[in-house]
C-alpha positions in Angstrom: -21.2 -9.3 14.1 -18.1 -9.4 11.9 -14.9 -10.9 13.2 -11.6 -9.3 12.2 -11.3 -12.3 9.4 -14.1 -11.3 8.0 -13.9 -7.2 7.8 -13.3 -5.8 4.7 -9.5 -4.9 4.6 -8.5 -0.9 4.8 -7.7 1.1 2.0 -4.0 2.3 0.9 -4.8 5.2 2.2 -6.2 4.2 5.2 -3.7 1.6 6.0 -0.8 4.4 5.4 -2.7 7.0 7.6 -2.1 4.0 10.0 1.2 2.8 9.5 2.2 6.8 10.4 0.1 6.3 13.6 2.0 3.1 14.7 5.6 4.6 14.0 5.1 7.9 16.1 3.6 5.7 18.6 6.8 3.5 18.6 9.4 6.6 18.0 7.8 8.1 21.6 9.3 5.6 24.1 6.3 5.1 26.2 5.5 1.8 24.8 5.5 -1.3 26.7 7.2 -4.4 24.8 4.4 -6.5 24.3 2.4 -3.3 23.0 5.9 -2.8 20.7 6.1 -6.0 19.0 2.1 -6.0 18.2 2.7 -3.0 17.0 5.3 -3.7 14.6 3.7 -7.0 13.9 0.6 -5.1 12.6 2.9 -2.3 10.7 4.5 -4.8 8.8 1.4 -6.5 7.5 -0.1 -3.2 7.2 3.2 -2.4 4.7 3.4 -5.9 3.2 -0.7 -4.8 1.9 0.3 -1.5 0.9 2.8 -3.0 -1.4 0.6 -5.3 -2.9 -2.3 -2.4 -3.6 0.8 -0.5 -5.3 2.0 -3.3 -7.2 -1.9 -4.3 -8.6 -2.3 -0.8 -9.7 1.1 -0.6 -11.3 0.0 -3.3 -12.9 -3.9 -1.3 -14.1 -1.9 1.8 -15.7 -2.0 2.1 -19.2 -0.5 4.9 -21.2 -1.7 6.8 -23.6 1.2 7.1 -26.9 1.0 8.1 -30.2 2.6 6.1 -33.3 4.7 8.0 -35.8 1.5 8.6 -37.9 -0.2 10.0 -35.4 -2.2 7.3 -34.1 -3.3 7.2 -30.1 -2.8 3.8 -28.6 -3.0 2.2 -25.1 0.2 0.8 -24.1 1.2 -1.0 -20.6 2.9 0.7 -18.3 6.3 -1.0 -17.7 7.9 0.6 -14.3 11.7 -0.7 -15.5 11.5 1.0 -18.5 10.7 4.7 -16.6 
């Protein structure tokens, strides 16, 4: 059997659909400390991944622009520049 090491990690979506769970869990006021700070513990790493996914596939987009002669070409996608 897998440990937790060894799983595959979740997807972005996944990992969001979590992170939403963990904050309304946190925002109702029933939680004990130690249950709180796990929580946010795993929230932030769950964020901290998130980010990274983003940033890999902000990396993967390429645009599509045509030249003044009307030539199509693939051009990087530069996030500072949108």
């Amino acid at each position: 059997m897998p440990t937790k090491t060894e799983k595959n990690p979740p997807t972005l979506e996944t990992a969001m659909q979590r992170v939403s769970e963990i904050v309304s869990s946190m925002e109702s006021g029933d939680m004990p400390l130690e249950k709180l700070i796990e929580s946010y513990e795993e929230g932030t790493a769950l964020v901290k991944m998130c980010q990274e996914k983003l940033d890999a596939a902000e990396k993967r987009i390429q645009i599509i622009a045509r030249n003044a002669r009307g030539e199509v070409s693939l051009e990087d996608f530069d996030a500072e520049a949108n």
